[in-house]
C-alpha positions, 0 to 999 in steps of 0.5 A: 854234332855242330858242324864245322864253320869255315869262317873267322869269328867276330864277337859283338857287345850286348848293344851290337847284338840288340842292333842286329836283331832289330834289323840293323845291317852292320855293326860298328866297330866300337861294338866289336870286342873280338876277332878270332882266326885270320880276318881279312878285309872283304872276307866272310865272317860269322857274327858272335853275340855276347853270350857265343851265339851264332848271330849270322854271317857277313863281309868283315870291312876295316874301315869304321864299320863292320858290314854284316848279312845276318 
């Protein structure tokens, strides 16, 4: 059985996803196609690829991009 996540989840497009794994360190907001559970600004998140993929955790900011630690 998986264990429980504690974090907020952020659901990402295809191209976000391509970006991460390629080494990109953010994802931009436009890539961001989904919040689930109470985000707060500087808070942990896990990243969420498009196909429910656990991508990795990072800082969820509300400016314009989205800062990520895979």
């Amino acid at each position: 059985m998986k264990a429980e996540r504690p974090y907020p989840q952020v659901h990402i497009t295809p191209k976000g996803q391509r970006a991460l794994q390629a080494g990109h360190p953010w994802v931009y907001a436009g890539e961001v196609t989904e919040l689930t559970g109470p985000v707060e600004d500087g808070g942990l998140t896990d990243i969420i690829g498009s196909k429910g993929a656990y991508l990795g955790t990072g800082f969820y900011n509300l400016s314009l991009i989205h800062i990520s630690e895979p």
